[in-house]
TITI-560276 format. One record per residue (C-alpha): residue number from 1; residue in three letters; x, y, z. Coordinates in steps of 0.02 Angstrom, whole numbers, padded with zeros to 5 digits. Each point is the difference from the previous one (the first is absolute). Example, Ala and Ser with C-alpha at 12.3 -4.5 7.8 and 13.67 -1.06 7.14 Angstrom:
PT  seq  type  xx  yy  zz
PT  1  ALA  00615  -00225  00390
PT  2  SER  00069  00172  -00033
END
This chain:
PT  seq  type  xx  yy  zz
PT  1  UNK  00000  00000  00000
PT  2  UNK  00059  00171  -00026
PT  3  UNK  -00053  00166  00116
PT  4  UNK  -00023  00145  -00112
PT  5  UNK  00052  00176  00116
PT  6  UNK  00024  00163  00007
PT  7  UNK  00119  00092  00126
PT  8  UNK  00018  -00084  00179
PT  9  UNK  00017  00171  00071
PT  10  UNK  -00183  00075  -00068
PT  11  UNK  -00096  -00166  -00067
PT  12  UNK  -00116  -00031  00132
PT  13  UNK  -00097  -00132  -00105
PT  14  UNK  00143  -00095  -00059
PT  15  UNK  00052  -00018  00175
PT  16  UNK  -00155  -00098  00057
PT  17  UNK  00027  -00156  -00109
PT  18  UNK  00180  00013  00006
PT  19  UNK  -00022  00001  00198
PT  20  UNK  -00109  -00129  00001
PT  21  UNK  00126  -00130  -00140
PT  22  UNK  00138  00035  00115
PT  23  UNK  -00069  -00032  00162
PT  24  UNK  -00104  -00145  -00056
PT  25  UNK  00171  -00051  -00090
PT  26  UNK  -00069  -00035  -00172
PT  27  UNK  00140  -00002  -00149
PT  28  UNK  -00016  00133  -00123
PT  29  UNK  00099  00131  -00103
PT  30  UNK  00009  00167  00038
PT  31  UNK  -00035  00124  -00163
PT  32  UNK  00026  00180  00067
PT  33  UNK  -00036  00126  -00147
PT  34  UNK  00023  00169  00078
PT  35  UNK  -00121  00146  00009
PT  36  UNK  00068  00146  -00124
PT  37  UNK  -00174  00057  -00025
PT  38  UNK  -00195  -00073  -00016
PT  39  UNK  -00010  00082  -00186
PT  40  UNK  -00073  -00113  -00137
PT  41  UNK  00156  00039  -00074
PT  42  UNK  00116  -00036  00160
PT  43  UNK  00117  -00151  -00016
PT  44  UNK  -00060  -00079  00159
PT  45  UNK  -00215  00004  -00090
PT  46  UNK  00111  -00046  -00163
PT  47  UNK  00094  -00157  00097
PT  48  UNK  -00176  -00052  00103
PT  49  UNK  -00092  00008  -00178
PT  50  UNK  00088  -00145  -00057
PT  51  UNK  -00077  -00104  00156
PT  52  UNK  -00146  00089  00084
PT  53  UNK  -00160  00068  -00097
PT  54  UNK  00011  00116  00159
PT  55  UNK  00169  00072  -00021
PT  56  UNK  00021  -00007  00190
PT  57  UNK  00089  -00073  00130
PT  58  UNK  -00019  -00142  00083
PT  59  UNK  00000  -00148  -00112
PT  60  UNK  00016  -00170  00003
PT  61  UNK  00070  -00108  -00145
PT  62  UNK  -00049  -00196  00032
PT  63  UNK  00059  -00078  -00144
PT  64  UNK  -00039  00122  -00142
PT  65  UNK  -00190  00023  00116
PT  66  UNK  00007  00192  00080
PT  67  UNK  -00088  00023  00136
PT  68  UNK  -00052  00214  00067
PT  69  UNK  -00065  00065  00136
PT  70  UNK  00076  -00011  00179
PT  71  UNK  -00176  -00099  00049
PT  72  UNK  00025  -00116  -00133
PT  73  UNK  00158  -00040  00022
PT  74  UNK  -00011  -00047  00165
PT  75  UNK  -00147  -00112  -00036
PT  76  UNK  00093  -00102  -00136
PT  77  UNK  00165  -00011  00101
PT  78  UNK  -00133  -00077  00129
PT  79  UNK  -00094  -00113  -00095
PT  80  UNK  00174  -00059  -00063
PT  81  UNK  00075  -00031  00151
PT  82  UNK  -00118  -00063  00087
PT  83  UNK  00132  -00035  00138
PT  84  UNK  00071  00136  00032
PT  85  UNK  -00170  00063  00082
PT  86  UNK  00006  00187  -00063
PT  87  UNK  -00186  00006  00062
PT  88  UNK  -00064  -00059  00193
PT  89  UNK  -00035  -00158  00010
PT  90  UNK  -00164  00035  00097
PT  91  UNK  -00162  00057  -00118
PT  92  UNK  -00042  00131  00073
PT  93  UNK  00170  00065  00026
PT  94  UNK  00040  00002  -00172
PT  95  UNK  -00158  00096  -00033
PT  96  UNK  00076  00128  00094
PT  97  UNK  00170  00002  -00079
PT  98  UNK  -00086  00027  -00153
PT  99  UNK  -00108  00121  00074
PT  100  UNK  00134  00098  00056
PT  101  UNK  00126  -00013  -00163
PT  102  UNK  -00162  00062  -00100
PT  103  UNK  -00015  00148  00129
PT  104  UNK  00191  00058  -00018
PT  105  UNK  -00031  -00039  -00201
PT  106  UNK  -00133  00120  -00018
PT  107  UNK  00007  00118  00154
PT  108  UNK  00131  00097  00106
PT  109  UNK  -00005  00128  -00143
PT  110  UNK  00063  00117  00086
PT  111  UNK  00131  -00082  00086
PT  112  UNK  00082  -00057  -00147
PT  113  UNK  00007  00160  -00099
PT  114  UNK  00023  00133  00129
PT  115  UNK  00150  -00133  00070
PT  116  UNK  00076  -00075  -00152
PT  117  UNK  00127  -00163  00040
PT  118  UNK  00170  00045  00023
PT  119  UNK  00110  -00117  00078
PT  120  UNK  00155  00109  -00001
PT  121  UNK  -00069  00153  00075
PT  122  UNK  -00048  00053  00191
PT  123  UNK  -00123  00139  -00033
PT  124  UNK  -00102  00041  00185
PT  125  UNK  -00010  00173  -00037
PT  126  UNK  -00100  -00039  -00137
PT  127  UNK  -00108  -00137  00063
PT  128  UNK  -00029  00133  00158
PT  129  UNK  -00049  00146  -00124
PT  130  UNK  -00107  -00121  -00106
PT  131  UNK  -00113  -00071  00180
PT  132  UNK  -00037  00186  00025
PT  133  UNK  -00053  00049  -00185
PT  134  UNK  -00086  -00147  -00060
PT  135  UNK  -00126  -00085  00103
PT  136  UNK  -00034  -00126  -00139
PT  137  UNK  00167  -00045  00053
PT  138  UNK  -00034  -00015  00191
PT  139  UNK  -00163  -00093  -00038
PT  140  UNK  00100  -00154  -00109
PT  141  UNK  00130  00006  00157
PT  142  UNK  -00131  -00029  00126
PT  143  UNK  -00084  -00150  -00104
PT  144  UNK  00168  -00074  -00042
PT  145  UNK  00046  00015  00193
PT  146  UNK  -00170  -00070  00050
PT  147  UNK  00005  -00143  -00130
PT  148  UNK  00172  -00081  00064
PT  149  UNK  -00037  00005  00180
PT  150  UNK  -00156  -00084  -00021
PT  151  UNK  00100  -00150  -00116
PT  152  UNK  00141  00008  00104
PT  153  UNK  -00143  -00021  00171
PT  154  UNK  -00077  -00122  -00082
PT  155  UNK  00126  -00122  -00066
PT  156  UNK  00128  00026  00140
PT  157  UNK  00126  00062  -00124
PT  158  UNK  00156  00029  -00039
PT  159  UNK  -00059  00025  -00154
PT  160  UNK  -00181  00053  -00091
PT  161  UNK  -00057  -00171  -00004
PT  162  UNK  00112  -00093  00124
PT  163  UNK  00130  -00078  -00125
PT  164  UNK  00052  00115  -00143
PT  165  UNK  -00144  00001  -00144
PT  166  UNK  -00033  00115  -00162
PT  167  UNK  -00065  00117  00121
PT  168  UNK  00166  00021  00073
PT  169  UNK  00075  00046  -00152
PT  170  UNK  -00137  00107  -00084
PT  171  UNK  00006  00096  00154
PT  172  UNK  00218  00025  -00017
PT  173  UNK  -00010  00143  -00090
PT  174  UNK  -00115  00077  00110
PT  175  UNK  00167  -00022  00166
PT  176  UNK  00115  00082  -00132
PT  177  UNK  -00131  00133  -00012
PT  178  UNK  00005  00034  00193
PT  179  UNK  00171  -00040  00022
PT  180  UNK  00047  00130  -00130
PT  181  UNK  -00116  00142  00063
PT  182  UNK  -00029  -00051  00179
PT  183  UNK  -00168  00033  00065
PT  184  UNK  -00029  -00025  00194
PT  185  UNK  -00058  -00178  00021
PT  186  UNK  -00072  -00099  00153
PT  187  UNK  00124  -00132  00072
PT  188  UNK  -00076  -00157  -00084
PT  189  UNK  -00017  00087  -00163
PT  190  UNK  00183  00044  -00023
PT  191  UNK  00064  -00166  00068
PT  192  UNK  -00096  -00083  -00143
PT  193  UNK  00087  00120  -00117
PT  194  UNK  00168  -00050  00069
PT  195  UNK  -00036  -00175  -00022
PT  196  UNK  -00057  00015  -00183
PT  197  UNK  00162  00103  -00022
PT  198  UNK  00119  -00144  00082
PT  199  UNK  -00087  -00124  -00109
PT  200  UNK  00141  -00071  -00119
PT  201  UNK  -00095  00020  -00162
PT  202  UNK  -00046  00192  00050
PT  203  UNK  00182  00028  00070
PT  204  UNK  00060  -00071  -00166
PT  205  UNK  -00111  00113  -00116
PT  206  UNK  00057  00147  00108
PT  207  UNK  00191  -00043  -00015
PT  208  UNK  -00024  -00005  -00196
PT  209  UNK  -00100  00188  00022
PT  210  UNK  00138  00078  00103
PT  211  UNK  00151  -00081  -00157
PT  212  UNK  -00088  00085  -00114
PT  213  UNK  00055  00201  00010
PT  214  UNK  -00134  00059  -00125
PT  215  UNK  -00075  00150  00036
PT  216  UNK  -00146  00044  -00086
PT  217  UNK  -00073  00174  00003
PT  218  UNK  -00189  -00051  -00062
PT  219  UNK  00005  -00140  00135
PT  220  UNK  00047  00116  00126
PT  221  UNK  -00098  00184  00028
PT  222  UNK  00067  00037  00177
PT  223  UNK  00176  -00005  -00049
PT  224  UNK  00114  00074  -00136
PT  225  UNK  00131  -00135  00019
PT  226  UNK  00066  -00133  00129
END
């Protein structure tokens, strides 16, 4: 299989299935085709043309068969390796996990585009500024707070679902997010996002992030240059 990507530092969706291949330690090839611009014309649309009818990143290769969409991905990684349990075991459980992964899919607008991934970068100026100006931004901090303590409550932890599950990594990008801008946490909230970050697969995407040294400007509108 190969694991089409953009930049570790800024690709927040590449970073969920390639989170979730590591950990679960599934083979596959990396294919990182970097972000020069998202122009029709831009050599990274011009590369992903040639293997996505989406021109976007993530995508999965198996054998000639692509596979987009973060939420697809993860299913067909799941119904391939069946053990490797990427899903809770329990029913209901996995109802959730979906739940949730289809929440963070969809939702948490604001979050995501007022506090755009950045692996390399410690920004809590920003993230401070941003809590006071946008309450859109408050209001998907409070639900993301509220919907990990009541996993974490409920399944005893360490992680979302106990063991590590595609919720685990869909919800990575979100810890780089708060380890990069730093909101004010409660206790059991930033000791999950400490654990996500120690996770080997996360620890390994963010080692690749930090090698990188690419600055670039459109990916980053607080600063002028690292």
């Amino acid at each position: 299989m190969q694991l089409y990507i953009g930049n570790k530092n800024y690709s927040s969706w590449s970073m969920r299935p390639w989170v979730l291949l590591k950990q679960a330690g599934i083979p596959f090839d990396e294919v990182k085709i970097r972000f020069d611009s998202f122009e029709p014309d831009s050599k990274f649309k011009t590369e992903l043309a040639r293997h996505s009818p989406t021109g976007r990143v993530p995508l999965l290769v198996d054998d000639g068969f692509a596979v987009w969409d973060t939420l697809a991905i993860a299913e067909y990684l799941a119904e391939k390796f069946p053990a490797k349990q990427l899903w809770p075991a329990d029913t209901k459980a996995r109802a959730r996990a979906r739940s949730v992964c289809a929440e963070m899919h969809s939702g948490f607008g604001a979050l995501r585009n007022h506090f755009p991934m950045n692996v390399e970068a410690s920004l809590p100026e920003v993230g401070e500024r941003l809590l006071r100006e946008q309450p859109a931004v408050r209001a998907d901090l409070d639900r993301l707070v509220q919907l990990w303590g009541e996993l974490l409550q409920q399944h005893g932890g360490p992680l979302l679902f106990g063991s590590f599950t595609i919720a685990d990594a869909y919800f990575a990008p979100v810890v780089m997010r708060l380890l990069t801008y730093k909101p004010p946490l409660p206790a059991a909230i930033a000791a999950y996002v400490q654990r996500v970050r120690e996770l080997p697969g996360v620890d390994a995407w963010c080692r690749d992030a930090l090698g990188e040294a690419d600055f670039l400007a459109f990916e980053e509108p607080y600063r002028t240059s690292r």
